[in-house]
Residue, then its C-alpha position, 0 to 999 in steps of 0.5 A: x500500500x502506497x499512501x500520498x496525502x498531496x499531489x507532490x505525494x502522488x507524484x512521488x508515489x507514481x513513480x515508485x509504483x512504476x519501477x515496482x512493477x517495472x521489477x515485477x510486473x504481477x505485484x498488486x499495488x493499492x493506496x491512497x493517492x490520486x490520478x498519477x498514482x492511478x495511472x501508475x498501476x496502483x488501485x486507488x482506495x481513496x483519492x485525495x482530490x476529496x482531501x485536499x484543502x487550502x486556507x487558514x485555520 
């Protein structure tokens, strides 16, 4: 399971995702990340366009 809370995350994720499956290419892959990640192969449980948030608290 691969875990990315923001689009950076995501991008880093995509790209480990990427050379997993380049090494073995039957490995099943899940997390939680968004569509860089979804694009790479893994199995989104939870995209986090939905966590996303920007401001002041």
């Amino acid at each position: 399971m691969i875990v990315a809370g923001e689009a950076s995350g995501d991008l880093h994720g995509a790209d480990l995702a990427r050379e997993l499956l380049e090494l073995d290419s039957g490995l099943t892959l899940s997390g939680i990340g968004g569509v860089e990640m979804a694009a790479a192969g893994v199995k989104i449980h939870y995209d986090i366009s939905r966590l996303a948030v920007m401001g002041i608290i």
